[in-house]
C-alpha positions, 0 to 999 in steps of 0.5 A: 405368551412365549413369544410376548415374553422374548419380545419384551426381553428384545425391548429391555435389551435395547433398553439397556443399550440406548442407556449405555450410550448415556440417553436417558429413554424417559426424559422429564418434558418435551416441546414441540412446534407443530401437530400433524394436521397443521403441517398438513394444512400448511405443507406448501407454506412450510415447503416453500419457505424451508421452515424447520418443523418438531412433532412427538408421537408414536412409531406406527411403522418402521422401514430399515434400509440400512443407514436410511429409514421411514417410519411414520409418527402418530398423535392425537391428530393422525400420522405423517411420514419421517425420513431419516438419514445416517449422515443427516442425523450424525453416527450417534444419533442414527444408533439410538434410532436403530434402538427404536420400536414400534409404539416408542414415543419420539421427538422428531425436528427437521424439514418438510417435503414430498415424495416422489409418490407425493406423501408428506415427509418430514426429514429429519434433523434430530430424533429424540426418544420420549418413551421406550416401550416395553411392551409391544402394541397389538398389531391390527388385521383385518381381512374382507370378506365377499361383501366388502366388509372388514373383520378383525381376526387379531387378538384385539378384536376380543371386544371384552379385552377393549374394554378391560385394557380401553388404553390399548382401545383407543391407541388402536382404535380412532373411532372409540376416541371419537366417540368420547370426544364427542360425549365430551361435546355433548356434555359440554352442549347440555350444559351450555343449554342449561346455562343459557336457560337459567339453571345454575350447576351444583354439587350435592353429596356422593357420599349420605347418610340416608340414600334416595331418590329412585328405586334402587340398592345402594353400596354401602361404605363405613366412615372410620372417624363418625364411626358410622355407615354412609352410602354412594348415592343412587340420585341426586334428587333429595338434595336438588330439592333441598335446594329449590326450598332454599330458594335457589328456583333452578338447579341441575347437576350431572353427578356420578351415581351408583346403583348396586344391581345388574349389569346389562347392555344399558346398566353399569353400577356407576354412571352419570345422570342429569337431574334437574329442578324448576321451580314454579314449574310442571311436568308439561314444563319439563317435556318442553324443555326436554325436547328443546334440549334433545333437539339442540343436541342432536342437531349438534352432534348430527348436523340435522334433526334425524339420528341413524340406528341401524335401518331406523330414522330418528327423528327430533322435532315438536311435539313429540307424542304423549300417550298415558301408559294406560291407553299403550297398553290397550293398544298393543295388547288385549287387556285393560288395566284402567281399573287396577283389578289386582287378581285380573292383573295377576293372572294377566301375568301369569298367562304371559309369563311375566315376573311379578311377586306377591308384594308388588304394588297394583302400579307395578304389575301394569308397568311390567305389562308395559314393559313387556308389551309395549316399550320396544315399540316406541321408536320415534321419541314418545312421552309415555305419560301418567304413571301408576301412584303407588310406584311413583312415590315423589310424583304429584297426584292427579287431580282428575284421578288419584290412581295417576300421578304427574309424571313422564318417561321419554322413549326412543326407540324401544328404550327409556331416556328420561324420567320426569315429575311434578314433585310433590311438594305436600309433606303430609302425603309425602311422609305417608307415601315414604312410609309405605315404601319402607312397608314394601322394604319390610316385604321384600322389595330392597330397592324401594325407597326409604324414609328421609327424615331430613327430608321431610323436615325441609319439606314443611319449611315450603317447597314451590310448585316443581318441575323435576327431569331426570336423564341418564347421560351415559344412554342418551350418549349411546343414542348419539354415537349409535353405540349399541352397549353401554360400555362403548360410552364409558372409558373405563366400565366395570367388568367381571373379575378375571379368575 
């Protein structure tokens, strides 16, 4: 820290200097002619027709040699080399130079050549500083070990740090900006799927009087003028709803949402969701349009239809499997839950140490069995299908079995990526279905859903057969970026309180 501080007084004394020589070090604005990757790509055009060049960016480093220096300048596109001369520049202009640090942000005009070693040069004819820094940027080091592998062993190889100061991450770190340009990309792409398909994109409300949708504690907040409690949303579903009632037959909107719980390698509070509505549609619809999408996608983003994760091979072609959660779990255990005996299924849970409370519905004792027991092993892109009806409150019956709604979660390897239904569009079963959960909520269970009043009203007006999917953007961007926590696909994740 010591060390810091005297360097951060070396900055501001020569701060004080490039002022004294009446340079102001953060002028408003700056234009330029070219980035690095255009003069790179027209360097012999540049060097044979002698054309002047301007570039800004960063000093990533510094080579003093009395009244000649090298220093290479980097922005968004890479670095290129500059080489500057006392009696180029002229006496005043080499003096602000000699101020300069690494990380300071200059403008540099002048020509282009090569080296004797064949770098790309730019000499310059003029520097200009853009930014004076006053802090000095990590230094990146890395050693290798016997196996060729290289290891950072700087302060910022403290990969919590990354996260609580990411503009630090990507000045130093290339490959975590491409990682959100290409999230960037991917997002771009659903929608253009989307858009292609007939969906039409919508904004429905952050903030609600009534939260639903999922399972889930939402954050609570106060409007001061109605004087009256709101919450941040957990989904966006209600509302998509309202929309397909009102006739607008395909919407999708990929919205910020907040869920006041855990936080682990997949889960952070606020993140962002596709959900999307088709009316006159089922859940056999969505899985369709979810496998064209995630093969579209990934054939964007990887050239192929086969993602890398560690030693594993994904690979993205139809049909995917579709297997009901009830035959997984007869497969990959010895028990059979298909008839929902509540005191079998308990002591299942007791004899395999898996979590259950007394107020749980039948349903969720044998999604935690799934849980357990089978979800890791789901590699190749599964449709786990069929789910328990008393867990899947907003989910179609199915005809051939009560016990069991209309609905799906994709898996891909070990994890899930989608979660989907024929909604049920009945606003007697749904109002029963509503009032239920809230029973569960008097029990104990605060993230089960609560009863949605205006809802339930549109509900009665007629809703059409639909099909609904939802999909977590920030998961499906960790699957095709191969980032292993969650916070690697969020630039500015929430994180614990320093004390």
């Amino acid at each position: 820290m010591e060390n810091e501080n005297q360097l951060i007084r070396q900055r501001k004394e020569k701060l004080q200097k490039i002022r004294e020589l009446g340079i102001n070090p953060y002028p408003p604005r700056c234009k330029f002619t070219h980035y690095t990757d255009e003069i790179k790509k027209h360097s012999q055009k540049i060097i044979e027709q002698n054309t002047e060049v301007s570039i800004a960016g960063r000093i990533r480093s510094l080579r003093n040699m009395g009244r000649a220096s090298f220093a290479h300048i980097e922005d968004k596109y890479g670095k290129i080399q500059i080489y500057v001369r006392e009696d180029k520049v002229g006496k005043d202009n080499y003096k602000l130079y000699k101020q300069l640090d690494l990380g300071d942000i200059i403008y540099v005009n002048g020509n282009v050549f090569r080296t004797k070693t064949g770098e790309l040069t730019i000499v310059a004819n003029k520097i200009e500083l853009l930014t004076k820094t006053i802090r000095p940027i990590p230094v990146v080091k890395e050693k290798e070990t016997e196996t060729g592998e290289k290891l950072r062993y700087d302060v910022f190889a403290d990969v919590e740090l990354r996260y609580r100061k990411r503009y630090l991450d990507l000045l130093l770190n290339k490959d975590v900006c491409n990682v959100f340009q290409k999230r960037a990309l991917i997002i771009k792409k659903i929608r253009e799927f989307l858009d292609t398909n007939g969906f039409c994109e919508v904004e429905t409300p952050i903030l609600q009087p009534v939260y639903g949708g999922a399972n889930a504690r939402p954050f609570i907040t106060h409007h001061n003028t109605l004087d009256i409690d709101l919450y941040l949303r957990i989904a966006v579903e209600l509302y998509l709803k309202r929309l397909i009632i009102g006739g607008m037959d395909r919407v999708y909107e990929l919205a910020k949402t907040f869920r006041n719980e855990g936080m682990d390698r997949l889960h952070n509070p606020e993140f962002t969701l596709l959900e999307l509505y088709q009316a006159y549609g089922d859940y056999n619809d969505m899985m369709d349009l979810l496998e064209d999408l995630l093969i579209f996608l990934v054939k964007e983003v990887s050239g192929n239809n086969v993602i890398k994760i560690g030693a594993k091979e994904i690979t993205f072609k139809k049909p995917f499997y579709r297997l009901s959660m009830i035959d997984l779990i007869k497969e990959h255990t010895d028990f059979d839950p298909s008839d929902f005996d509540r005191d079998q299924l308990i002591k299942f849970c007791k004899n395999h140490n898996i979590e259950y409370k007394e107020y749980m519905p039948t349903g969720k004792l044998i999604e935690q069995i799934f849980a357990k027991f089978v979800e890791n092993k789901l590699i190749q892109p599964t449709y786990v299908v069929d789910f328990p009806k008393d867990i899947s409150p907003l989910a179609k019956t199915k005809e051939d079995n009560p016990l069991f709604v209309e609905r799906f979660e994709l898996f891909i390897n070990g994890e899930e990526y989608g979660n989907a239904f024929t909604e049920l569009n009945d606003p007697i079963e749904q109002r029963d279905r509503l009032e239920k959960q809230a029973k569960l909520r008097d029990l104990g269970d605060v993230s089960a859903n609560v009863v949605d009043e205006d809802f339930l009203e549109a509900l009665e007006y007629g809703m059409p057969p639909t099909g609904g999917l939802g999909v977590g953007i920030d998961r499906l961007v960790m699957l095709l970026t191969n980032s292993t926590s969650i916070k690697d696909v969020i630039l500015f994740p929430q994180m614990k309180p320093i004390k």
